[in-house]
N, C-alpha and C positions, 0 to 999 in steps of 0.2 A: 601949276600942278605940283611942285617941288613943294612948296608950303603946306599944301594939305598931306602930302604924305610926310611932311615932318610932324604937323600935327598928328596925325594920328600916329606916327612912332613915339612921338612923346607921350600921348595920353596913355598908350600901350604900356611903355616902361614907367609910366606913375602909376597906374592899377597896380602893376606888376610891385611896387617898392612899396606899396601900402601893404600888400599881403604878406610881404616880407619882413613887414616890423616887426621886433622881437618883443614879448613883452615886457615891460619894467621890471614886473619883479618874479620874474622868473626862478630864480635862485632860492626864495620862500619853498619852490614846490621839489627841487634839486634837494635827491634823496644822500646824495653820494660823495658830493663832494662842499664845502662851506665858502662864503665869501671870501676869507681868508686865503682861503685855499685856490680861489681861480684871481685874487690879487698876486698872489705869488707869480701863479704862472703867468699872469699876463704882462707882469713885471722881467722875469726871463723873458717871452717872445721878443719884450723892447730890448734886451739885454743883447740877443742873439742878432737883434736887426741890426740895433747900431756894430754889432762890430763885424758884420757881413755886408757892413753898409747899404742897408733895401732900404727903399723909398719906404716914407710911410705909409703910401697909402699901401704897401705890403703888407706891413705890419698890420696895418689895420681891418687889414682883409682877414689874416692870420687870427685876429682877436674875433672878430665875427663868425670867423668858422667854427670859435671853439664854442662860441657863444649859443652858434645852432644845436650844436651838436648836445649840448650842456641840455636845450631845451627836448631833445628829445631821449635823455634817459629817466 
């Protein structure tokens, strides 16, 4: 029983991360702000991690959120 309900919590959370892909070139249709410009900041976010010392995968949480957020103005 344990294996099917992993299965299926896995295929759950794979639908789920496919929908969640961001697209590549997102940043083309980004009215507001330039690649330059979220190199920057995403360069601070690593600035700020390392010297708060957060796990990357923090950081990298913190890069994707901005990344969403980027897609929807």
């Amino acid at each position: 029983m344990h294996s099917a309900q992993n299965l299926h919590k896995f295929s759950y959370l794979a639908s789920h991360a496919a929908q969640a892909m961001l697209s590549s070139d997102y940043m083309r249709h980004q009215a507001h702000i330039t690649p330059y410009m979220r190199a920057i900041l995403v360069h601070w976010l690593m600035e700020v991690g390392h010297e708060y010392m957060l796990k990357r995968s923090t950081v990298n949480l913190a890069i994707n959120f901005v990344d969403r957020m980027l897609t929807q103005v």
